[in-house]
N, C-alpha and C positions, 0 to 999 in steps of 0.2 A: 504494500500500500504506500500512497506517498503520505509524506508529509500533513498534507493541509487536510487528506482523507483521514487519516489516525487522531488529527485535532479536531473535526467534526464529529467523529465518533465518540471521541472519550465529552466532549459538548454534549450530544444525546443522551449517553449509554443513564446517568444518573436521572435521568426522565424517566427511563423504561422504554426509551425508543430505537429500535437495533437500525445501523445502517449496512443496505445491503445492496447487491448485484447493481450492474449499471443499468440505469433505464435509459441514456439516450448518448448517445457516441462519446461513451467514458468521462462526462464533464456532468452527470447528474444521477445519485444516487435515489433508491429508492426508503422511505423510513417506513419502517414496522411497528405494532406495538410489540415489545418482546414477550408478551405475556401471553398475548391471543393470534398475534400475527397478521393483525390488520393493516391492509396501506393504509399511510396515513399524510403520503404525497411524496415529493422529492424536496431532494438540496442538491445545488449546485456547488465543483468545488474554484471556483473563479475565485473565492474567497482572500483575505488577506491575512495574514496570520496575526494570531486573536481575535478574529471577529465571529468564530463561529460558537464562541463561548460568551460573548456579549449579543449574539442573534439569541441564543439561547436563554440568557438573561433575562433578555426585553419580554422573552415571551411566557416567563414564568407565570405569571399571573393571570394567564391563561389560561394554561395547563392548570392549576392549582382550582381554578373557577369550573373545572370541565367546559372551558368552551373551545379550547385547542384538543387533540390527543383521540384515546380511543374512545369509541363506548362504551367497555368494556370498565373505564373507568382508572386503569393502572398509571396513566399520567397523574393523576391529579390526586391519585395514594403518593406514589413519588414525588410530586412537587411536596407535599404535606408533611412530610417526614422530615424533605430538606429543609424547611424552614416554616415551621407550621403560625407564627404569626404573620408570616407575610400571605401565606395562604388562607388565614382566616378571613385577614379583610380584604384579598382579594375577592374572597366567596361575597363576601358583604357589599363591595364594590358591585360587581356585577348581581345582585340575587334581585 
C-alpha cells in the first residue's frame, strides 16, 4: 500500500470503517462498515498528508449523530466510545 492509502486507513479503521479494493483506476477506494460490510461510499487518495485524519475529524459528529456511517449503527458505537461527550451533544445537536 502507499503511503497516503495506510494514512487513510488507520483515519477510518477507529470508526469501524474498513478501506478496501479499488473502485475506480486505483485513485479511489471503497469504505465498508467492518462490522456488517456495508458500502458506505469511496475516498479518494489525491489527499495531502494529514488530511485524511482531519476529513475524519470534521466528520465525527456525524458519525456519532448516526447520520454519517452504517445502519447497522457500528459508526456511531465507535465515534461514542472515542469520545462520548462530544458524541452526546452531537446527538443533541442534531436530535
Amino acid at each position: 500500500m502507499s503511503a497516503i492509502l495506510d494514512e487513510i486507513t488507520a483515519a477510518y479503521e477507529p470508526l469501524g470503517v474498513a478501506v478496501e479494493g479499488v473502485a475506480t483506476y486505483g485513485t479511489y477506494y471503497r469504505l465498508r462498515c467492518a462490522r456488517c460490510g456495508a458500502a458506505l461510499g469511496c475516498v479518494g487518495d489525491k489527499l495531502l498528508p494529514g488530511m485524511a485524519r482531519e476529513l475524519v475529524d470534521g466528520e465525527m459528529d456525524l458519525y456519532a449523530a448516526g447520520l454519517a456511517g452504517c445502519a447497522c449503527g457500528f459508526q456511531a458505537e465507535r465515534a461514542g466510545s472515542i469520545d462520548p461527550a462530544r458524541a452526546t451533544a452531537a446527538k443533541a445537536r442534531f436530535a
